[in-house]
C-alpha positions as CSV (number, residue, x, y, z in Angstrom):
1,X,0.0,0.0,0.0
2,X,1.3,3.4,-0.9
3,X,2.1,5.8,1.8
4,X,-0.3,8.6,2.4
5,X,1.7,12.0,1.8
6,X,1.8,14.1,4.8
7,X,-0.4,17.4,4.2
8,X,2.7,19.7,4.9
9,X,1.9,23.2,4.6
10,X,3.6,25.1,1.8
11,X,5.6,28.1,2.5
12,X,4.5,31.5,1.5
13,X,6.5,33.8,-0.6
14,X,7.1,36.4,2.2
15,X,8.2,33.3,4.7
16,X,10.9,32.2,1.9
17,X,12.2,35.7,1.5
18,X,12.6,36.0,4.8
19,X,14.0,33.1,5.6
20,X,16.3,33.3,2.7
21,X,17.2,37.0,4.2
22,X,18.2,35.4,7.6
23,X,20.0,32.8,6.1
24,X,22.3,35.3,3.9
25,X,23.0,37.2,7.2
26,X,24.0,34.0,9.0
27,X,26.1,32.7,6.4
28,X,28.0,36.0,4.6
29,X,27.3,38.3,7.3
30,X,28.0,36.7,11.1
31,X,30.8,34.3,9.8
32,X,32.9,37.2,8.5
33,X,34.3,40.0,12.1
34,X,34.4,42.4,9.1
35,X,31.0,42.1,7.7
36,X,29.6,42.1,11.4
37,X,31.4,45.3,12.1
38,X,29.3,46.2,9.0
39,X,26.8,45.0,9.8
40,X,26.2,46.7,13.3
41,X,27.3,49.9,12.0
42,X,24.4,49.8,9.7
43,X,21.5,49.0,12.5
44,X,23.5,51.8,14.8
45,X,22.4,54.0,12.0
46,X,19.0,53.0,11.0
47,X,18.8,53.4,14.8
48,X,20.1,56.8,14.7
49,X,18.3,57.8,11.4
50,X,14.9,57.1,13.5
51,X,15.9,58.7,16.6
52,X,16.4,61.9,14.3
53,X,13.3,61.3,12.1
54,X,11.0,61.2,15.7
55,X,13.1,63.7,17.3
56,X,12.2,66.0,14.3
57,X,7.9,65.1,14.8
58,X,8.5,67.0,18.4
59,X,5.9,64.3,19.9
60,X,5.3,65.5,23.1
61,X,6.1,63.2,26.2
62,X,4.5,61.0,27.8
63,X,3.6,62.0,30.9
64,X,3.3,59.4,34.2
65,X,2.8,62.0,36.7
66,X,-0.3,61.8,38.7
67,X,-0.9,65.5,38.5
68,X,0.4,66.0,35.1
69,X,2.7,68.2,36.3
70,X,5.0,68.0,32.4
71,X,2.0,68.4,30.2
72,X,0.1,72.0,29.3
73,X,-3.2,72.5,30.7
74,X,-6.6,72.9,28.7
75,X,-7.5,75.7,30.3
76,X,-3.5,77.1,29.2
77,X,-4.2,76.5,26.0
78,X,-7.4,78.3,26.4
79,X,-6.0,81.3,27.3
80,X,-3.5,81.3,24.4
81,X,-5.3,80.0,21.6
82,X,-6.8,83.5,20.7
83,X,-3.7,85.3,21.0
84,X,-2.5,87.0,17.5
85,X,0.8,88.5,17.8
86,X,3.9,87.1,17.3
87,X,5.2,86.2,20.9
88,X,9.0,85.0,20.8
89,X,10.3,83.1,24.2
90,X,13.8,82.7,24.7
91,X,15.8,79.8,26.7
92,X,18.9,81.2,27.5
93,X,21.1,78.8,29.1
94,X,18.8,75.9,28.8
95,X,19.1,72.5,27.3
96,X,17.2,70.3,24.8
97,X,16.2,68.2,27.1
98,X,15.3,70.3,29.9
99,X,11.5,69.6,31.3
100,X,10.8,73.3,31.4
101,X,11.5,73.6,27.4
102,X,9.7,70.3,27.1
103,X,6.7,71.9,28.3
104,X,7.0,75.5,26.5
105,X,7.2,73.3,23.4
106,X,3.7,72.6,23.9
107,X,2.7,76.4,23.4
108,X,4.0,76.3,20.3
109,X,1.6,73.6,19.1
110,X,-1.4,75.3,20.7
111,X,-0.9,78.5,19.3
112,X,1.9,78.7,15.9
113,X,2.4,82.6,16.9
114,X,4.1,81.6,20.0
115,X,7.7,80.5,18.9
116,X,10.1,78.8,21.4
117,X,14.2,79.6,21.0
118,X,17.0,78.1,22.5
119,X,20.0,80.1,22.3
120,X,23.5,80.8,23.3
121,X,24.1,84.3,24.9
122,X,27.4,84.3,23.5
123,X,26.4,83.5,20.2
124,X,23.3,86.1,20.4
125,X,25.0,89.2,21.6
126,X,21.6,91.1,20.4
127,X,19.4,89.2,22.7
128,X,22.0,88.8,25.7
129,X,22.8,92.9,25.9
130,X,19.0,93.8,25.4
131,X,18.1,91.8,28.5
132,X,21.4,91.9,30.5
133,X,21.4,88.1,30.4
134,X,23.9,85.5,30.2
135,X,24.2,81.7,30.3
136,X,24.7,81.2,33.6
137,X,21.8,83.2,33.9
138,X,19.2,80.6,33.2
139,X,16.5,83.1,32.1
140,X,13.6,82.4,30.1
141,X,12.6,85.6,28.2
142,X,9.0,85.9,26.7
143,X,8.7,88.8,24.0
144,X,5.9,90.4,22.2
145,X,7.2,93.8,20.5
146,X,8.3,96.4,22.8
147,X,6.9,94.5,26.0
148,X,8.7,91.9,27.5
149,X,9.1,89.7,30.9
150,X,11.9,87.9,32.7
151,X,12.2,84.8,34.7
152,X,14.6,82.9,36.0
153,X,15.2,79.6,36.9
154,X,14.5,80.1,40.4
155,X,11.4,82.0,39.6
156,X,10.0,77.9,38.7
157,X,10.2,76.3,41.8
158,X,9.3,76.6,45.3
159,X,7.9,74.3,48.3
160,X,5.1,73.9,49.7
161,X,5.2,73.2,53.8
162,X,6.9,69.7,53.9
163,X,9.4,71.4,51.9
164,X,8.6,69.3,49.1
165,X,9.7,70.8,45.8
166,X,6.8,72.0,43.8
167,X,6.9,73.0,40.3
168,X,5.4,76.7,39.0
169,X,6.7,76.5,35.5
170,X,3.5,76.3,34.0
171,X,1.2,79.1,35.8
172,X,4.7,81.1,35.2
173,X,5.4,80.7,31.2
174,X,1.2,81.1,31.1
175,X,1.0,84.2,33.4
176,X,4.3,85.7,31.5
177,X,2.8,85.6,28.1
178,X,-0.4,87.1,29.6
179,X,1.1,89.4,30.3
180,X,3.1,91.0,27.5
181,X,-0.5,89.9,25.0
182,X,-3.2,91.3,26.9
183,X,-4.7,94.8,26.7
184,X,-5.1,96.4,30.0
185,X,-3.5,94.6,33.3
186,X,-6.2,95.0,36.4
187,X,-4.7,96.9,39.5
188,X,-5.5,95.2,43.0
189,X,-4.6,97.5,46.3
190,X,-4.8,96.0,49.6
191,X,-5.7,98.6,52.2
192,X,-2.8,99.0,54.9
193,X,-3.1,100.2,58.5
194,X,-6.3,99.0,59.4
195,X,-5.5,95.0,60.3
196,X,-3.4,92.7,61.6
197,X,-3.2,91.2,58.7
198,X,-0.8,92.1,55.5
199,X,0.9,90.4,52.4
200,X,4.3,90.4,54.1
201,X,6.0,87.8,55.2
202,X,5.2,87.8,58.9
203,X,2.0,89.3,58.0
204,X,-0.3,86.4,57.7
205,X,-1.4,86.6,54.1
206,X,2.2,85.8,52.7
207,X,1.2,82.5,50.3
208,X,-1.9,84.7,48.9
209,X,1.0,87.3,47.6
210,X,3.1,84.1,46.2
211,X,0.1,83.0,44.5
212,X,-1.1,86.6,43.3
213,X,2.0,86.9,41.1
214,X,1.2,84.3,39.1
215,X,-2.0,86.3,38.0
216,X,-2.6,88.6,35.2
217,X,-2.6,91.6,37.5
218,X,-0.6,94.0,39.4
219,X,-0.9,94.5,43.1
220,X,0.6,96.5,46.1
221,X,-0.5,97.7,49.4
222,X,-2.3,100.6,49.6
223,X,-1.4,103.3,52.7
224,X,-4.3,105.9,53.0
225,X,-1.9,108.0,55.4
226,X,0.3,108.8,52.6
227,X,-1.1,108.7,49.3
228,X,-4.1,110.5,50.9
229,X,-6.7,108.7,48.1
230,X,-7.6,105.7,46.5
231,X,-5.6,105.8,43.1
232,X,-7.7,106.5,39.8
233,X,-6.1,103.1,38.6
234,X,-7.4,100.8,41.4
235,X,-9.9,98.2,39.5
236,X,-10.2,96.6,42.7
237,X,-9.4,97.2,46.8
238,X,-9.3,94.2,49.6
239,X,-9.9,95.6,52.7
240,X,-9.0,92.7,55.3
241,X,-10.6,92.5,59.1
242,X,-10.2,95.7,60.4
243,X,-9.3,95.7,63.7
244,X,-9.3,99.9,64.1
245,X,-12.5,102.5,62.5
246,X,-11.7,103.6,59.4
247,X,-10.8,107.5,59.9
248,X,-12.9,110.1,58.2
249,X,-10.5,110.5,55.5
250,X,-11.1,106.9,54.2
251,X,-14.2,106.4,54.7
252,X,-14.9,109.3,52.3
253,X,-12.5,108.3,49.9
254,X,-13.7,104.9,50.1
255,X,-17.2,105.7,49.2
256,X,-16.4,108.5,46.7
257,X,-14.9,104.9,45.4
258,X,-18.0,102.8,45.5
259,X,-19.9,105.4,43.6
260,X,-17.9,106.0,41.0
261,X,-18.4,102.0,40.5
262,X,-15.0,100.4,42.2
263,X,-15.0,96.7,43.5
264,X,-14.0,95.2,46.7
265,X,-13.1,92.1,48.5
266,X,-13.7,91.8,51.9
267,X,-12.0,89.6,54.2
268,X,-13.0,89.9,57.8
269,X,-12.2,87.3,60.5
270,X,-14.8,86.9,63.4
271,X,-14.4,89.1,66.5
272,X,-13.8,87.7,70.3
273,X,-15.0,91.0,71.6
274,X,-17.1,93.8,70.4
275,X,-15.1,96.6,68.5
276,X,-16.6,100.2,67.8
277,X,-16.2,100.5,64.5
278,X,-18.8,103.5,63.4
279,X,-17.0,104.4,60.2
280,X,-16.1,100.8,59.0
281,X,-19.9,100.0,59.3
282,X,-21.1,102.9,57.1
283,X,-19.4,101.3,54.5
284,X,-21.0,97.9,54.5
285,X,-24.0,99.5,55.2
286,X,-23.9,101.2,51.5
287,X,-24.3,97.5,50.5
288,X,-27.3,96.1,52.9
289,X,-25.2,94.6,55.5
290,X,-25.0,95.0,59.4
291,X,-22.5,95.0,61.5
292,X,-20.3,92.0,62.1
293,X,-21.4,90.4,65.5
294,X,-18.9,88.8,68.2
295,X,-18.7,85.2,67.9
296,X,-17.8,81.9,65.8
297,X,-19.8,79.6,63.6
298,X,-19.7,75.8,64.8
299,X,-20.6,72.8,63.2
300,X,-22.7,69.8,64.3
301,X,-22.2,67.7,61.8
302,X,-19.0,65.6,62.0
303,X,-18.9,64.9,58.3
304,X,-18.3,68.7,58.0
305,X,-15.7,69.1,61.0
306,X,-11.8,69.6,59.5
307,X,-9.7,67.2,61.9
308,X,-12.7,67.1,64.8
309,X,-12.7,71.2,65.3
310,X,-16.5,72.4,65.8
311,X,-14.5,76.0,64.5
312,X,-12.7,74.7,61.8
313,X,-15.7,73.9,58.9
314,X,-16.0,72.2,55.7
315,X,-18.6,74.1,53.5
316,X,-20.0,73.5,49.9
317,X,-19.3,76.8,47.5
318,X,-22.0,77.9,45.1
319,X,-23.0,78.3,42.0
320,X,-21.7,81.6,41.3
321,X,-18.7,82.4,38.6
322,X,-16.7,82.4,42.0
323,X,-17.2,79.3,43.1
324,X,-19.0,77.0,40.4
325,X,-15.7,75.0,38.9
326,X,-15.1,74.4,42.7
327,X,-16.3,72.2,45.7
328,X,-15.8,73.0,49.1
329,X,-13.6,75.1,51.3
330,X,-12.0,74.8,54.5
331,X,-13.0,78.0,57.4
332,X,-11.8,78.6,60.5
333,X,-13.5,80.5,63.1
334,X,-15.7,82.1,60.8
335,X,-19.0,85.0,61.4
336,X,-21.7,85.2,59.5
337,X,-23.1,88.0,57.3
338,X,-25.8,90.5,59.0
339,X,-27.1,91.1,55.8
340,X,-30.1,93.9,55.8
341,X,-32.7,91.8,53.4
342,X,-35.7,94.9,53.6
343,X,-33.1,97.5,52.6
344,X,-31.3,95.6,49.8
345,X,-33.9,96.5,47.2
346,X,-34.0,100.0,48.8
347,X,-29.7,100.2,47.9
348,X,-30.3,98.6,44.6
349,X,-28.4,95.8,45.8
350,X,-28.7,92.4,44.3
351,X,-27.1,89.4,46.6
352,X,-25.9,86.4,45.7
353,X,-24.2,83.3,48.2
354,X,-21.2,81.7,47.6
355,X,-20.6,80.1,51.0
356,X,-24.1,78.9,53.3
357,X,-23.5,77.1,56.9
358,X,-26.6,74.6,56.3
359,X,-28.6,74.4,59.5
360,X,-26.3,71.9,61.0
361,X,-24.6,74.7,62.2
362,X,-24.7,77.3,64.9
363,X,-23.4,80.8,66.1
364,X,-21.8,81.0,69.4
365,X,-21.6,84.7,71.0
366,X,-19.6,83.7,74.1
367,X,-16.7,82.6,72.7
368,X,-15.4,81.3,75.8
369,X,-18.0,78.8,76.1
370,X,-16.3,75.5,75.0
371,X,-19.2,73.1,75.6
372,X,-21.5,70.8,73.1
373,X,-24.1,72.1,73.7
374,X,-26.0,74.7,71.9
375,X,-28.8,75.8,74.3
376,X,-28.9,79.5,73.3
377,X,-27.0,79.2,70.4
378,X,-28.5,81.1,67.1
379,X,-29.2,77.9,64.4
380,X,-28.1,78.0,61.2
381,X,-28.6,78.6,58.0
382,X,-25.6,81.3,57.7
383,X,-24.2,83.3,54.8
384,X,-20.7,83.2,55.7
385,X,-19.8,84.4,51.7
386,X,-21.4,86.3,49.3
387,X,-21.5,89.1,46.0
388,X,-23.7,92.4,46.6
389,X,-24.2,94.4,43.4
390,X,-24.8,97.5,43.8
391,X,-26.3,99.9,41.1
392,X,-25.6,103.0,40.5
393,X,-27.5,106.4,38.8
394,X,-25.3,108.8,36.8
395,X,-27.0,111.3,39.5
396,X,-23.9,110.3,41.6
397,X,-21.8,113.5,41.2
398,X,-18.3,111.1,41.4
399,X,-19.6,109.4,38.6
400,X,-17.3,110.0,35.7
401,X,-18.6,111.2,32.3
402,X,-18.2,108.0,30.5
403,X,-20.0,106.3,33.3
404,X,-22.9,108.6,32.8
405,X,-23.5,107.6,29.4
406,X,-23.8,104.2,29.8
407,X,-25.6,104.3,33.7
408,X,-27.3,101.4,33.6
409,X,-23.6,99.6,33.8
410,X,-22.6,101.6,36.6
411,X,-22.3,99.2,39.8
412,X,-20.4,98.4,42.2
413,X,-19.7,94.9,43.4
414,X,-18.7,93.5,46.7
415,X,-17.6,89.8,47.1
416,X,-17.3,89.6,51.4
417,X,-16.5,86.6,53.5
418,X,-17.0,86.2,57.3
419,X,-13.8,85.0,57.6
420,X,-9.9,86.3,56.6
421,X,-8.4,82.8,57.9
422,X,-9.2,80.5,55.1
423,X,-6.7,82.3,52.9
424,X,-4.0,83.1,55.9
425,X,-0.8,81.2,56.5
426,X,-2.5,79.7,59.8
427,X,-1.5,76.5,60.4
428,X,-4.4,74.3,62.7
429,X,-1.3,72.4,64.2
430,X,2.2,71.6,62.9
431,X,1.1,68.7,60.8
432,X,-1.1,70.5,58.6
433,X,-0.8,72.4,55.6
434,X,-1.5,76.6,55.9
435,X,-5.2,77.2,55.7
436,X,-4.7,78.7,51.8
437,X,-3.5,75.3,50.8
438,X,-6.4,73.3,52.3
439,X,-9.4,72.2,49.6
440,X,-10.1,75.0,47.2
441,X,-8.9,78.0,49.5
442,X,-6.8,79.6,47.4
443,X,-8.9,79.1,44.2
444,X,-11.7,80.8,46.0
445,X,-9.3,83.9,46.8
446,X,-7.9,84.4,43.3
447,X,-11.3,83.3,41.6
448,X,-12.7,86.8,43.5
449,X,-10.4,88.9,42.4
450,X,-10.5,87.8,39.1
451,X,-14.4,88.2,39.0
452,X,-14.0,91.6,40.3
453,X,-11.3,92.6,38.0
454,X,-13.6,91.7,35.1
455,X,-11.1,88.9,34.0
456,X,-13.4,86.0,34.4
457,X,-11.1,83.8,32.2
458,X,-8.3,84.2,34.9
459,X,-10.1,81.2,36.8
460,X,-8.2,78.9,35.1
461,X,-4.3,77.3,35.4
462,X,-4.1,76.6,38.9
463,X,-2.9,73.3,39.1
464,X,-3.5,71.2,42.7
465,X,-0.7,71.3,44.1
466,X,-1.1,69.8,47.7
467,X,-1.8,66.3,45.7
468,X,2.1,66.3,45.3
469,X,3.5,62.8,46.8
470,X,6.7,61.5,47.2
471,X,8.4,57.7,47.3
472,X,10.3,56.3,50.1
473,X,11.7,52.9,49.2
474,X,11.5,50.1,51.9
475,X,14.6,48.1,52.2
476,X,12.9,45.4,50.3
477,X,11.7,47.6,47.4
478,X,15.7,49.2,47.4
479,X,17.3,45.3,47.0
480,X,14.2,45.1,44.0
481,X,15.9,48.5,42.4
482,X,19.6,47.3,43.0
483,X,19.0,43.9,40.8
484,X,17.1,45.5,38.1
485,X,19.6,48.9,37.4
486,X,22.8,46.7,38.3
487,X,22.8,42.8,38.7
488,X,20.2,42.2,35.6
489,X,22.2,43.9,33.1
490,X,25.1,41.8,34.3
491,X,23.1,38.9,34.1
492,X,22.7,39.9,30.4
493,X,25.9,40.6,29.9
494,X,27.7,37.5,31.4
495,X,25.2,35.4,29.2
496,X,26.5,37.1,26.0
497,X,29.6,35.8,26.5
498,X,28.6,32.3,27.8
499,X,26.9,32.0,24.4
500,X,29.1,34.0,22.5
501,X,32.2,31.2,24.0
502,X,29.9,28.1,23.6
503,X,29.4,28.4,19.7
504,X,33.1,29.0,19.2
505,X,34.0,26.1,20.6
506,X,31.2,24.2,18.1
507,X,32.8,25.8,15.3
């Protein structure tokens, strides 16, 4: 009987040509040192050749960090996708491969009128001697015409309070080229010499003037003694607790301000004692609201307690263009608002809140009393933030002419919260982060000043920040690391050569 032939499956044309291909390299190519030479140098170059082609796409990085702390922001490229002039920023002193050119790279592709520049200070005398810069400077200069800003490679960084570097590079290069594109630049003047409570560095409110120059704005401190009135250019005052009446001079000043249709923020901290403050009361009184009583809002609920404090409250924020692309924030010994409801309509004042205490809550006048129980406590619910509009009639004699043409614009707005602490420096105990740093404190700080600058689009690049976290290796993870950056590669290595050895001996 005749065999059966095995059904053997008949190579393709691709698998001959390849394995024809593999053979020739076996046979002419590995037998010969000189044709392997050859032959290595020609992979090292395909290699290369790639490298270059990929290197030329400019594909952005992947980035593995949990806060995406290397790749450009929406809401960045956002802001700059409407910008039209030619805006030129210059690395000098940088590298290639540096993460901060990385990331400028990326304006470049959102907007093709922002162009990013490496260059030598030696080799670009023009560029050097215009900006007084040099290599060792490290400075990144962003350009548009005749306007211009500087930073520097310490300008990038800083740390937050477990000295944990954090990385600004972003909010910086964003904030830079804001700056030197956009029309007009609001003005923000914090009253002086009134509270306990100032931008400097001992002054409480040190992180909020960290944070405030990475805004579209300029901002100083604002001394009523000397300058003797509220500057012509002020787009918007924050007036924190006072702690003193406001003296006759700035009172009237700061009225002559409201009419003529200035803003304000207004911080103000609870009291432990009753203050006469005649003059400072006139002045919320222009916008429906009473005067501050002594004493703190508690909280019932423990869901809302920060770390177990009754004082120290969790509270949602509201729907307004303050607080709507934010959650909650963190007070600390807040008030609430006395706010006059039967004379708002009388004051043209519309009200809206961004911060309620629900009725879980309660005020406490005797702030000595440390007990549970709220016998004689006032129940909540308590506006602890709010806005007051206020309109105004071109009848107002202040009111200036273009104002009167256009009256039914004319307002005034105040955004007011019954506490100054939540965007302080205050820590609750030494384990904690500053109160500006907890939840969405900060964002609710910069958000109303950017409302009442009329830059609503400023509520945007603030990356989290206090998400940051490091890696501490255990032993057992650091023996891991050891074998795979040293003893696997040796492993690899030693194998070559076994193999290498073993088929030289077969030969």
């Amino acid at each position: 009987m005749k065999k059966e032939k095995e059904n053997k499956p008949k190579n393709t044309n691709s698998e001959k040509v390849g394995t024809k291909f593999i053979n020739t390299i076996k046979k002419r190519w590995l037998i010969s040192g000189t044709n392997t030479l050859l032959l290595i140098a020609i992979l090292i170059a395909i290699v290369i050749l790639i490298n270059s082609a990929v290197k030329s796409l400019e594909l952005t990085p992947i980035d593995c960090t949990s806060n995406k702390e290397y790749t450009l922001t929406e809401q960045s490229k956002e802001r700059i996708s409407n910008i039209e002039n030619d805006v030129n920023i210059y690395f000098v002193g940088f590298e290639e491969e540096d993460s901060s050119v990385i990331l400028a790279k990326q304006y470049n592709k959102a907007n093709k009128k922002i162009n990013i520049e490496i260059i030598d200070a030696n080799e670009r005398s023009d560029i050097a001697t215009k900006y007084n810069v040099k290599n060792e400077n490290n400075a990144i200069i962003i350009e548009n015409g005749e306007r211009s800003k500087i930073l520097y490679a310490y300008d990038l960084y800083t740390y937050d309070s477990n000295y944990n570097t954090v990385d600004l590079t972003e909010e910086k290069i964003t904030s830079a080229i804001l700056n030197v594109t956009v029309d007009k630049i609001a003005n923000v003047y914090f009253l002086s010499g009134y509270s306990e409570y100032s931008l400097d560095y001992s002054g409480g409110m040190y992180y909020l003037s960290a944070y405030l120059n990475d805004e579209v704005l300029n901002y100083q401190t604002l001394n009523m003694l000397t300058s003797g009135k509220i500057p012509e250019d002020c787009d918007t005052l924050v007036i924190t607790t006072p702690v003193k009446d406001f003296d006759e001079l700035t009172t009237e000043e700061i009225t002559k301000y409201i009419n003529k249709g200035g803003n304000i923020l207004w911080l103000n901290s609870s009291y432990a004692e009753k203050i006469d403050l005649p003059n400072v009361n006139k002045i919320l009184a222009l916008y429906g609201i009473n005067p501050f009583d002594v004493g703190y809002v508690y909280e019932t609920d423990k869901e809302r307690m920060a770390l177990g404090y009754v004082s120290c409250i969790v509270e949602d924020l509201g729907t307004t263009d303050i607080g709507d692309k934010l959650t909650k924030a963190i007070l600390l010994n807040s008030t609430k608002i006395n706010i006059n409801k039967d004379e708002l309509e009388n004051l043209g004042v519309e009200q809206q809140s961004i911060i309620t205490a629900p009725d879980t809550s309660y005020f406490r006048k005797d702030v000595s009393d440390t007990s549970m129980s709220t016998d004689g406590d006032e129940q909540g619910e308590f506006t602890i933030g709010g806005i007051f509009t206020k309109t105004l009639t071109a009848s107002i004699e202040e009111s200036s002419e273009e104002s009167k043409e256009d009256d039914d614009k004319l307002a005034s707005t105040l955004v007011i919260f019954g506490d100054n602490n939540f965007v302080s420096d205050i820590q609750i105990h030494s384990q904690v982060n500053p109160m500006i740093f907890l939840e969405n404190n900060k964002d609710v700080a910069l958000n109303s000043i950017a409302y009442l600058t009329d830059q609503d689009e400023d509520i945007t690049i603030r990356k989290d920040y206090t998400k940051i976290s490091s890696f501490t290796a255990t032993e057992g993870q650091k023996s891991t690391i050891i074998k795979i950056i040293f003893i696997v590669p040796l492993a690899i290595i030693l194998l070559g050569i076994i193999i290498w050895q073993v088929r030289r001996r077969k030969k």
